[in-house]
C-alpha positions as CSV (number, residue, x, y, z in Angstrom):
1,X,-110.2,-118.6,-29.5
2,X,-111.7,-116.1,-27.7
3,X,-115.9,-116.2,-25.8
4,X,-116.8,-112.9,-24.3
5,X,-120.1,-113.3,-22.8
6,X,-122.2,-110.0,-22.7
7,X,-124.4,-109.0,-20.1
8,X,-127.6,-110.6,-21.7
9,X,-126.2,-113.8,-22.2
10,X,-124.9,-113.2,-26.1
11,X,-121.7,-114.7,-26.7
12,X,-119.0,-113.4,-29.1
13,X,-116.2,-115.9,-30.3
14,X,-113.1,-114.3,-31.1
15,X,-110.5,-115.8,-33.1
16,X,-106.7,-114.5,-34.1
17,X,-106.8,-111.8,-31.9
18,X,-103.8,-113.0,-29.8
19,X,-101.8,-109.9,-30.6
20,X,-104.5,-108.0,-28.2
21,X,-103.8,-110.6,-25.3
22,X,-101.4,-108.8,-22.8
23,X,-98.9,-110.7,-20.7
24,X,-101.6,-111.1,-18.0
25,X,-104.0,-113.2,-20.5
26,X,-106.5,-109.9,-20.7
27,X,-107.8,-108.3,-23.6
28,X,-106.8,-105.1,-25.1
29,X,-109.6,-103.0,-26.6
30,X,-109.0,-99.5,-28.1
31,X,-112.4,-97.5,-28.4
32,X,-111.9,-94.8,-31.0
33,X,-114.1,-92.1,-29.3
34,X,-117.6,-90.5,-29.9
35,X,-118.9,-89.4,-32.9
36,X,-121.1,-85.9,-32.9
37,X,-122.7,-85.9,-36.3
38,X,-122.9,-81.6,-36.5
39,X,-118.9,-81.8,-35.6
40,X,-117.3,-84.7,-36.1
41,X,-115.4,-86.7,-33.8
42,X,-115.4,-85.7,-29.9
43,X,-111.8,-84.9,-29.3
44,X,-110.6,-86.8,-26.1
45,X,-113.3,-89.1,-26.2
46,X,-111.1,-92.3,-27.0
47,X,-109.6,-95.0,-24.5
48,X,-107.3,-98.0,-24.3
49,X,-109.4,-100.4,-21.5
50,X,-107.9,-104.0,-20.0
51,X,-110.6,-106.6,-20.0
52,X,-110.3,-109.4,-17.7
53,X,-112.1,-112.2,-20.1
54,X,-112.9,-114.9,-16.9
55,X,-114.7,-112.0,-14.8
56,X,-115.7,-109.2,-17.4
57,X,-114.0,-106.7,-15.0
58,X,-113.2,-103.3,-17.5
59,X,-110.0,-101.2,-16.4
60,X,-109.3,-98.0,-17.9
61,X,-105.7,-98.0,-19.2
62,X,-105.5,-94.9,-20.6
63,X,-108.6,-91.9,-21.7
64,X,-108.1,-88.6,-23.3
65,X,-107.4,-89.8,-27.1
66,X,-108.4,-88.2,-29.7
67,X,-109.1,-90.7,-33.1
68,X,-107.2,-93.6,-31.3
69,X,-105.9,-96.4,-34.2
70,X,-103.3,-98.7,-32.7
71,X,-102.1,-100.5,-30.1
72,X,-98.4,-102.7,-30.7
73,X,-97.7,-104.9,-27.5
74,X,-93.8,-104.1,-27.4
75,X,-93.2,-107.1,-24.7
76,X,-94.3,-108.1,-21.4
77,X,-94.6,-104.4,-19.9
78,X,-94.7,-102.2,-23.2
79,X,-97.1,-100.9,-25.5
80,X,-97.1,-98.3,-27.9
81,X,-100.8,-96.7,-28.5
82,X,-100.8,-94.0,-31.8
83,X,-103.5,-91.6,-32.9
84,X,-105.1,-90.7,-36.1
85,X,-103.1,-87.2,-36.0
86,X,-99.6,-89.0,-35.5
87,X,-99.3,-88.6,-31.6
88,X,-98.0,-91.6,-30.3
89,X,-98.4,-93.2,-26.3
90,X,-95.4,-95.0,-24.9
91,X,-97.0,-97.2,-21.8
92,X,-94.7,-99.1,-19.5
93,X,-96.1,-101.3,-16.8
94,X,-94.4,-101.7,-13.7
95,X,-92.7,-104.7,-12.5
């Protein structure tokens, strides 16, 4: 089970969700960009962030995605983040 508590004191319990939960115990999140209603989806405006879930602390992991639909945690230092339009990110973290 996951809490995240938002900046005016709502809390959100999360459940399942371990697939999301890096090596370092913080959250994955994949935001799949801005939507302009005359044109249709901003491309570049998606983002992979890190969320540290005891401080709220938001890293951006990787920005410039366009459509954004998946992230697979390969292991401890490699994920695998793939776009609407069949490109496909290959992370690695180092040691």
């Amino acid at each position: 089970m996951i809490r995240i508590v938002l900046a005016d004191d709502h809390q959100i319990l999360l459940d399942g969700l371990r697939r999301l939960i890096d090596a370092n115990g913080d959250m994955l999140v994949l935001e799949h960009g801005l939507f302009d209603p005359s044109s249709a989806w901003v491309s570049g405006s998606g983002r992979l962030l890190r969320i540290k879930p005891s401080t709220g602390a938001r890293e951006i992991i990787l920005d410039g995605l366009t459509r954004p639909i998946a992230v697979l945690i390969w292991d401890d230092r490699q994920l695998i983040v793939s776009e609407l339009g069949g490109s496909l990110y290959f992370l690695t973290r180092n040691p």
